[in-house]
KOLKEGU-461774 format. One record per atom (N, C-alpha, C, O, CB): x negated, y, z negated; residue number from 1. Coordinates in nm, 2 decimals, decimal comma, padded with zeros to 4 digits. Atoms other than C-alpha are relative to their C-alpha. Glycine has a CB too. Layout:
<recs>
[rec [X Y Z] NUM]
...
</recs>
This chain:
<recs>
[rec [00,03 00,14 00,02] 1]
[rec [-00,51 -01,90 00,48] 1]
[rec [-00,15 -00,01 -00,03] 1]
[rec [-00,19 -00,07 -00,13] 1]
[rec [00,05 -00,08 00,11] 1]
[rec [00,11 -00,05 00,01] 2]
[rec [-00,88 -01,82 00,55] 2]
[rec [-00,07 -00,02 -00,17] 2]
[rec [-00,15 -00,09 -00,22] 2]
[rec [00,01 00,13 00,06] 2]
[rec [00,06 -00,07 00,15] 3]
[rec [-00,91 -01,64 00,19] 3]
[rec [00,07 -00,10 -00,10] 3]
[rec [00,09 -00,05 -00,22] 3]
[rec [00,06 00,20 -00,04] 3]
[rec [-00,07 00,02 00,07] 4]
[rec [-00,73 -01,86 00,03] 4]
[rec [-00,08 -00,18 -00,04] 4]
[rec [-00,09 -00,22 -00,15] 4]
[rec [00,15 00,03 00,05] 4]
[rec [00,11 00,10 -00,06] 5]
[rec [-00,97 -02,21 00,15] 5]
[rec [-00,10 00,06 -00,09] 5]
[rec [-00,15 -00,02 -00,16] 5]
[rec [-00,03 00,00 00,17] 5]
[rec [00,16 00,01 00,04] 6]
[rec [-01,27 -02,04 00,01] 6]
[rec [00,01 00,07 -00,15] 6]
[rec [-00,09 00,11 -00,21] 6]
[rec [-00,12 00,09 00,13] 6]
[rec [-00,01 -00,01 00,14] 7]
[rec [-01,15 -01,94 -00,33] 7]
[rec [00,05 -00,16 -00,08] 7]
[rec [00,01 -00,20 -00,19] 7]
[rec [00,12 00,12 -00,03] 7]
[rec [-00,04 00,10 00,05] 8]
[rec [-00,93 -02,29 -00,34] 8]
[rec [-00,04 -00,11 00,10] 8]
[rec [00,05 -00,12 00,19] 8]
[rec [00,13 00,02 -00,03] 8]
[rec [00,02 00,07 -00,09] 9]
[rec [-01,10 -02,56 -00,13] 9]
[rec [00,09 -00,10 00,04] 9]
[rec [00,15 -00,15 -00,06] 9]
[rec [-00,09 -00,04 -00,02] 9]
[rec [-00,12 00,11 00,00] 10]
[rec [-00,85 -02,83 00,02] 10]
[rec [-00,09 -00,16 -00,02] 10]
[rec [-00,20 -00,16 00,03] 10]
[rec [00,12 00,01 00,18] 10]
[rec [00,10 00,13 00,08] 11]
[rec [-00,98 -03,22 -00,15] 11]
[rec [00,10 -00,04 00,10] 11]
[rec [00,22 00,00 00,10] 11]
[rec [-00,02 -00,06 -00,19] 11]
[rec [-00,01 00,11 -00,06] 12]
[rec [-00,93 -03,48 00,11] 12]
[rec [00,00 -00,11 -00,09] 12]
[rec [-00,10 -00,15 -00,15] 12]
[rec [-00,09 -00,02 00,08] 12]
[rec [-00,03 00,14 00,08] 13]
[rec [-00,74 -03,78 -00,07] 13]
[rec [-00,04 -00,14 00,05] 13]
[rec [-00,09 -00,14 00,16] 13]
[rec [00,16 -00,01 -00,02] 13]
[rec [00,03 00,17 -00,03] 14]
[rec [-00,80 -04,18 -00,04] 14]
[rec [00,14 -00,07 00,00] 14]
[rec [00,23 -00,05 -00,08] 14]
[rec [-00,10 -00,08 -00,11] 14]
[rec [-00,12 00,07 00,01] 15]
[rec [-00,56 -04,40 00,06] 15]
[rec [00,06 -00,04 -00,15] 15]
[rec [00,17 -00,02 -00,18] 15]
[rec [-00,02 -00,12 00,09] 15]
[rec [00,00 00,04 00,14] 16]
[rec [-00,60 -04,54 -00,33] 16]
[rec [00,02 00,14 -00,02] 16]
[rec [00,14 00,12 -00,06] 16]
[rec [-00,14 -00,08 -00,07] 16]
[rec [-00,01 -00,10 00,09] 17]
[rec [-00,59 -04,17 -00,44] 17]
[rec [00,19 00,01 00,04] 17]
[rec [00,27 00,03 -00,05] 17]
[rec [-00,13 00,15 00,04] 17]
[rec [-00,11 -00,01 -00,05] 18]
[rec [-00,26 -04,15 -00,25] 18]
[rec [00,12 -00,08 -00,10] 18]
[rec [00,20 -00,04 -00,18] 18]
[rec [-00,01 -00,05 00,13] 18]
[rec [-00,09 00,12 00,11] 19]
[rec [-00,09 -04,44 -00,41] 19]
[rec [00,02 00,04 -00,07] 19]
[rec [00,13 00,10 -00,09] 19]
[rec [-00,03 -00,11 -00,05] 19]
[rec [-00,02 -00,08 00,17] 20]
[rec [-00,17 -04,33 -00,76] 20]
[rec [00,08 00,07 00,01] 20]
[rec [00,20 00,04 -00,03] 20]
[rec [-00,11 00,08 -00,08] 20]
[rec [-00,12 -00,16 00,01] 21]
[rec [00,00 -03,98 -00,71] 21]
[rec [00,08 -00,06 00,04] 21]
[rec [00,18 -00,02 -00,02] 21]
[rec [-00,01 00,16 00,10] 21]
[rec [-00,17 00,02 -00,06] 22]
[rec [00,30 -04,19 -00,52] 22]
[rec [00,05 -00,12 -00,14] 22]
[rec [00,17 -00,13 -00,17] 22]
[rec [00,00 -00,10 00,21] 22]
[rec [-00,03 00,05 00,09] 23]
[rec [00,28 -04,42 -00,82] 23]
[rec [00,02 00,06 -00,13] 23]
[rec [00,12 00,02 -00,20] 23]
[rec [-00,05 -00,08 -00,01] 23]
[rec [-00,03 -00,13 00,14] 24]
[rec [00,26 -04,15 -01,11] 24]
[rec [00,13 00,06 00,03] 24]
[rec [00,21 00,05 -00,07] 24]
[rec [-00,12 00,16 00,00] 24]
[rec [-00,11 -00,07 -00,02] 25]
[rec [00,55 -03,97 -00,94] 25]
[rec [00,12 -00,10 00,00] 25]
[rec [00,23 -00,06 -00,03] 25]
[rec [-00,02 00,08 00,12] 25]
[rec [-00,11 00,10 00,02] 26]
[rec [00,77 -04,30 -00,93] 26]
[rec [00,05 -00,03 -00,12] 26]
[rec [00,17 -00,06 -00,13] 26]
[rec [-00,02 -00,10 00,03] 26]
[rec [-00,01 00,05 00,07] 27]
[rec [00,69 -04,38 -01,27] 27]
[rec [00,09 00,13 -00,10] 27]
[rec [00,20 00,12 -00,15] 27]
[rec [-00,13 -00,08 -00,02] 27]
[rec [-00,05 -00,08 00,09] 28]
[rec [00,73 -04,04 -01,45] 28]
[rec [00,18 00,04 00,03] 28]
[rec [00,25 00,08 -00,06] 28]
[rec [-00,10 00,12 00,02] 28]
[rec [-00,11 -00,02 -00,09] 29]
[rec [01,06 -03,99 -01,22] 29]
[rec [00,11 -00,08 -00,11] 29]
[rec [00,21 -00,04 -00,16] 29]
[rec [-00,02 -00,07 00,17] 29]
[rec [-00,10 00,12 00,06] 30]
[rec [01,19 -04,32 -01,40] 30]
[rec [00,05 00,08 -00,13] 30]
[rec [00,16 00,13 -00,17] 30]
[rec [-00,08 -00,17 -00,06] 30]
[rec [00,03 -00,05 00,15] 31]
[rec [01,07 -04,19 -01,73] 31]
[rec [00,14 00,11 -00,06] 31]
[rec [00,23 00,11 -00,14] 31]
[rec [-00,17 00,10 00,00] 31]
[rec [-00,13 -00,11 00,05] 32]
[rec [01,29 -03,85 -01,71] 32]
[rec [00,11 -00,04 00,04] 32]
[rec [00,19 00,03 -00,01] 32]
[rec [00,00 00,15 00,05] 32]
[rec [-00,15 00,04 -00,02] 33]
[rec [01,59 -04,00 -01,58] 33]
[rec [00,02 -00,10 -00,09] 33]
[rec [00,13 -00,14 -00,10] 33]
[rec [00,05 -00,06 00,15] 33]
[rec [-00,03 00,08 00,11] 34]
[rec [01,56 -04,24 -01,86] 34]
[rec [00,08 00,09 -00,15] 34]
[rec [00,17 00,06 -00,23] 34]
[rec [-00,15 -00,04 -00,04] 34]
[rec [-00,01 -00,06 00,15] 35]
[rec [01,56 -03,97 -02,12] 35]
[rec [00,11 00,06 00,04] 35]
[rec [00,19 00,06 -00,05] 35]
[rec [-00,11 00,09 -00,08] 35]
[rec [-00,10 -00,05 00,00] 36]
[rec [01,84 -03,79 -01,95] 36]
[rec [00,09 -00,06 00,03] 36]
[rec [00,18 00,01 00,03] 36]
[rec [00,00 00,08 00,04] 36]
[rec [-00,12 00,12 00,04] 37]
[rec [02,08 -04,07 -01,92] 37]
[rec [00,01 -00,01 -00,16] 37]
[rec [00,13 00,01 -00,21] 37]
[rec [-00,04 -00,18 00,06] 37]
[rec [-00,02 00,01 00,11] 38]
[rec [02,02 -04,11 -02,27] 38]
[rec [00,03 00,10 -00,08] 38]
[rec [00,12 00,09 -00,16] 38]
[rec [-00,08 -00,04 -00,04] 38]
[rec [-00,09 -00,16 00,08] 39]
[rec [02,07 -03,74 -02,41] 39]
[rec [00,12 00,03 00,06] 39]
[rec [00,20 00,10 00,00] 39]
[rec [-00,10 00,17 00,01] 39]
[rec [-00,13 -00,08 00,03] 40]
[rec [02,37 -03,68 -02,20] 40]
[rec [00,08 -00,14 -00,01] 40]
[rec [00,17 -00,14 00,07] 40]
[rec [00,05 00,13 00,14] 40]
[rec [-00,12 00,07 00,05] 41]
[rec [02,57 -04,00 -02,33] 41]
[rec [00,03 00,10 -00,13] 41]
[rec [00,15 00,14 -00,16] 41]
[rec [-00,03 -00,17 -00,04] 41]
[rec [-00,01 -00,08 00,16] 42]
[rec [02,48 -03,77 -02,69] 42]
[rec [00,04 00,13 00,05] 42]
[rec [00,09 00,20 -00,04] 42]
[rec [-00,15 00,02 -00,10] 42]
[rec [-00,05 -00,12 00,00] 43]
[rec [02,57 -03,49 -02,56] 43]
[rec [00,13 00,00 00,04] 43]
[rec [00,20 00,10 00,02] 43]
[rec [-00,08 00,07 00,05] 43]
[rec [-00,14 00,01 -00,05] 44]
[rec [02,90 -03,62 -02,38] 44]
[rec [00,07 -00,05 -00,18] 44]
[rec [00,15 00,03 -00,23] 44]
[rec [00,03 -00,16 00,16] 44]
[rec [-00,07 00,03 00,12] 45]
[rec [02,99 -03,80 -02,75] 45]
[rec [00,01 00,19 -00,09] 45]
[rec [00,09 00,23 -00,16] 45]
[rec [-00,13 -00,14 -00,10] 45]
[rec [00,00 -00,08 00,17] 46]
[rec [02,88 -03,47 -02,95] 46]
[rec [00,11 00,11 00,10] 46]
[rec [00,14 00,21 00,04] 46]
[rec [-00,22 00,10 -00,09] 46]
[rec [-00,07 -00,14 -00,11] 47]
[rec [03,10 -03,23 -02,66] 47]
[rec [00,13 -00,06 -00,03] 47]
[rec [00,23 00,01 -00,06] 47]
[rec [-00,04 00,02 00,21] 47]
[rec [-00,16 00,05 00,03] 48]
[rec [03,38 -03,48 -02,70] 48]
[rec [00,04 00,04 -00,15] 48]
[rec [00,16 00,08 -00,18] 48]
[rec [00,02 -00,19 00,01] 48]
[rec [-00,05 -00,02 00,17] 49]
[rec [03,40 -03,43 -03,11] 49]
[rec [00,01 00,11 -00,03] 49]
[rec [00,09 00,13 -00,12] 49]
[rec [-00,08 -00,05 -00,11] 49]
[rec [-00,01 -00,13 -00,01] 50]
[rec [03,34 -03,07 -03,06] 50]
[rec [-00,12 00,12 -00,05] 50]
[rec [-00,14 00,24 -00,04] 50]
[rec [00,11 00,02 -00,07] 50]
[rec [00,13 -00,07 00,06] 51]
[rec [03,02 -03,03 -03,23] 51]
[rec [-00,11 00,05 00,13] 51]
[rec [-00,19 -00,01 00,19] 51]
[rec [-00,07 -00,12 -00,11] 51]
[rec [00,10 -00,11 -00,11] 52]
[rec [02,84 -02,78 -02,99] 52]
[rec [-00,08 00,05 -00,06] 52]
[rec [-00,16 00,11 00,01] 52]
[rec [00,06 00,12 00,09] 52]
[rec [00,17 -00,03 00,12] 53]
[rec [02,57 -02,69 -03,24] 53]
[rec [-00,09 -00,15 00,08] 53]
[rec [-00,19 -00,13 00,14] 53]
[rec [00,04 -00,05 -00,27] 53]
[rec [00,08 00,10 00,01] 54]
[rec [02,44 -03,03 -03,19] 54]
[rec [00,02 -00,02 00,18] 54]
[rec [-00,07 -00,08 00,24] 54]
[rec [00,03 -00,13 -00,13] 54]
[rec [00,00 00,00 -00,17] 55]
[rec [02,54 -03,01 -02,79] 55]
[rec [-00,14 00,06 00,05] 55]
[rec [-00,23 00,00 00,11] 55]
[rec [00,13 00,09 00,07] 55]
[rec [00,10 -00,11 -00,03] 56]
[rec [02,32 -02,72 -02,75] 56]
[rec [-00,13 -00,05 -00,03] 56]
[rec [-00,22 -00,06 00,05] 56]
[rec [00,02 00,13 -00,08] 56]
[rec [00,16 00,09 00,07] 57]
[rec [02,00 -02,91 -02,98] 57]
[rec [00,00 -00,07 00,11] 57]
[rec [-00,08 -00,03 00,19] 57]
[rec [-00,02 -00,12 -00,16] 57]
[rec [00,01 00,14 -00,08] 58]
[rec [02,06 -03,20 -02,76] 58]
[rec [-00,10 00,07 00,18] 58]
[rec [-00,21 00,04 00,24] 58]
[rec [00,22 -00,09 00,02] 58]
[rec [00,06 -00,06 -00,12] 59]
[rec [02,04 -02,96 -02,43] 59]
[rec [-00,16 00,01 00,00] 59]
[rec [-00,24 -00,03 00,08] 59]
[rec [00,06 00,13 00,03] 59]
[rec [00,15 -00,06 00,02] 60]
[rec [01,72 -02,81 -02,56] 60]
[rec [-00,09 -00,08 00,03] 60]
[rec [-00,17 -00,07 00,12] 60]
[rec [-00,04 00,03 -00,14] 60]
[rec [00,13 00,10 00,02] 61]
[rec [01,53 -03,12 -02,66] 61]
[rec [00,00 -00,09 00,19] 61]
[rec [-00,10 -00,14 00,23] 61]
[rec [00,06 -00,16 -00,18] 61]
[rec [00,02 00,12 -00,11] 62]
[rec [01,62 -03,32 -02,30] 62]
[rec [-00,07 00,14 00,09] 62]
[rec [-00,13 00,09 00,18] 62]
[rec [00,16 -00,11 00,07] 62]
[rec [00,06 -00,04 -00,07] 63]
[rec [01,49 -02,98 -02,14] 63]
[rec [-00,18 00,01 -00,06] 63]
[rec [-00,28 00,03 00,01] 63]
[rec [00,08 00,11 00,04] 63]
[rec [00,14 00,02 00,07] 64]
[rec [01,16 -03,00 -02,38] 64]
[rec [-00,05 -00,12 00,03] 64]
[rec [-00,16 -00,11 00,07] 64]
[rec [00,00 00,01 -00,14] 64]
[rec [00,04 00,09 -00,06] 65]
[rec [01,12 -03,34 -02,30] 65]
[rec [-00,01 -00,01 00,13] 65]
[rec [-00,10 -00,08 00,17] 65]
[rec [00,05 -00,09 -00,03] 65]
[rec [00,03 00,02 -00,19] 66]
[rec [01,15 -03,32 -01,89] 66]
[rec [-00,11 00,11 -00,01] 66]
[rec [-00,18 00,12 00,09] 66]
[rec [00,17 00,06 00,13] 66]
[rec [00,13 -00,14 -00,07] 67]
[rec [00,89 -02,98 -01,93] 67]
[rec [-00,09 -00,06 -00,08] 67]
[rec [-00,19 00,02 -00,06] 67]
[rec [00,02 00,20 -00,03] 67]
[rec [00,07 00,12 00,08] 68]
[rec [00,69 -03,25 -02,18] 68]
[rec [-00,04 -00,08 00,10] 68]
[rec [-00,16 -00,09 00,11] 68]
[rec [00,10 -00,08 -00,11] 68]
[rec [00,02 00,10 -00,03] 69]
[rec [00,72 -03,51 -01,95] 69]
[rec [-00,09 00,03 00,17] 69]
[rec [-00,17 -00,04 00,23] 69]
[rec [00,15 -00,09 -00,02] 69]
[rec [00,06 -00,03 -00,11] 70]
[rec [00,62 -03,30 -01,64] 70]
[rec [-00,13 00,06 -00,01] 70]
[rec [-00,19 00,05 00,09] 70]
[rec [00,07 00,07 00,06] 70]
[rec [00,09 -00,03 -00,02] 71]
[rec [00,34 -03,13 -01,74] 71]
[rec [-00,11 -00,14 -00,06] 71]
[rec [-00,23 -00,12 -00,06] 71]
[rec [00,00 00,13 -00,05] 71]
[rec [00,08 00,15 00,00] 72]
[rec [00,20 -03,53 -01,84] 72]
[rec [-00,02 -00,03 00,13] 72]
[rec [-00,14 -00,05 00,16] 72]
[rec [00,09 -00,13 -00,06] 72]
[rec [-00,05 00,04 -00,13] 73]
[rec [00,30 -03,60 -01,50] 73]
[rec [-00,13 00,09 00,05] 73]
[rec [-00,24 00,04 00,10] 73]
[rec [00,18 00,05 00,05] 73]
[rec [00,15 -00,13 -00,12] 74]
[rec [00,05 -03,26 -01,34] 74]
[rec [-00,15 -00,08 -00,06] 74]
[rec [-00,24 -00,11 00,02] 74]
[rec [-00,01 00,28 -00,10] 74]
[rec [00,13 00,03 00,08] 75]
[rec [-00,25 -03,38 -01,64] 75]
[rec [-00,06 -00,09 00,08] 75]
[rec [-00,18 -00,08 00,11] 75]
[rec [00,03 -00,06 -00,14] 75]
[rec [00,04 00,10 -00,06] 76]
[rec [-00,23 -03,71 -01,46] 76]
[rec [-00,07 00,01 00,16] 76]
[rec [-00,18 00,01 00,22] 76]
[rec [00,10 -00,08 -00,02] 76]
[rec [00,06 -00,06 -00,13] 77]
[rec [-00,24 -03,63 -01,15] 77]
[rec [-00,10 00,09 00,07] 77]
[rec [-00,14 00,07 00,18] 77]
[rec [00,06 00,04 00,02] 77]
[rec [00,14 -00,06 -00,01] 78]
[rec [-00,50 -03,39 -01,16] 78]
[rec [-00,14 -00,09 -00,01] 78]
[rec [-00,24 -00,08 00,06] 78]
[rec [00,00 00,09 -00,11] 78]
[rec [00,13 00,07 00,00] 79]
[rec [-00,72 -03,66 -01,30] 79]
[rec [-00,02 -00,11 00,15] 79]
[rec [-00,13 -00,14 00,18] 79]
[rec [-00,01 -00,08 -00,15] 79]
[rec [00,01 00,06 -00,12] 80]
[rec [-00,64 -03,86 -00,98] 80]
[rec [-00,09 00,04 00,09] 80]
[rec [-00,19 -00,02 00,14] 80]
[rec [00,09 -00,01 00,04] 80]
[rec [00,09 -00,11 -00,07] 81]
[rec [-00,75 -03,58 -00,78] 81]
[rec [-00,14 00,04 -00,02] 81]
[rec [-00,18 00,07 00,09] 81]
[rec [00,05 00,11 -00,02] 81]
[rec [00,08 -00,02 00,11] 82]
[rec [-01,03 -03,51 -00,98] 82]
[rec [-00,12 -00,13 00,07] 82]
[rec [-00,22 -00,10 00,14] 82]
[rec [00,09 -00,03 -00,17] 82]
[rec [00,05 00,14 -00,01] 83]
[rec [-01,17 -03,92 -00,93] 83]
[rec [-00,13 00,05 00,13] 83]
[rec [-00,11 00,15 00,20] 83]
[rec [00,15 -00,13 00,06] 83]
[rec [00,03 00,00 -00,09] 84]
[rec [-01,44 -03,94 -00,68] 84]
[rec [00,06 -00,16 00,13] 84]
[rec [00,03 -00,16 00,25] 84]
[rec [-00,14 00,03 -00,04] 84]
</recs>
C-alpha cells in the first residue's frame, strides 16, 4: 500500500466534489438504461421477425454506446477530481 501512495497519491474530496461524482453517476446511469430500454425493444422486434443480422448490429451498437457512454462518464469525473 506504502508503494503504491507514493507513485499514486490518494486526493481528499469535498463535500461539493462528492455530490458531483454522486450526481455524474446518477445521471449517466439514467442515460445508459435509456439507451438500453430502447435498443432491446429493437432488438426484441428484429429477434421476433427473425432477422438476427440486424439483432447482432443492434447488440453491438447498445454495447458501443454503454463503453461510449462510460468512458464520458470516467472524462467527467476525472475533471471533478481534478477541480481544486
Amino acid at each position: 500500500m506504502e508503494r503504491l501512495n507514493k507513485t499514486v497519491p490518494t486526493v481528499k474530496l469535498s463535500g461539493a466534489q462528492k455530490k458531483q461524482l454522486a450526481e455524474l453517476d446518477s445521471k449517466f446511469a439514467a442515460k445508459i438504461a435509456e439507451r438500453e430500454i430502447a435498443l432491446q425493444g429493437e432488438i426484441t422486434k428484429s429477434s421476433a421477425s427473425g432477422d438476427f443480422e440486424k439483432v447482432e448490429a443492434l447488440q453491438q451498437q447498445l454495447t458501443g454506446e454503454r463503453k461510449k457512454l462510460q468512458a464520458e462518464l470516467e472524462d467527467k469525473k476525472e475533471s471533478v477530481r481534478l477541480k481544486p
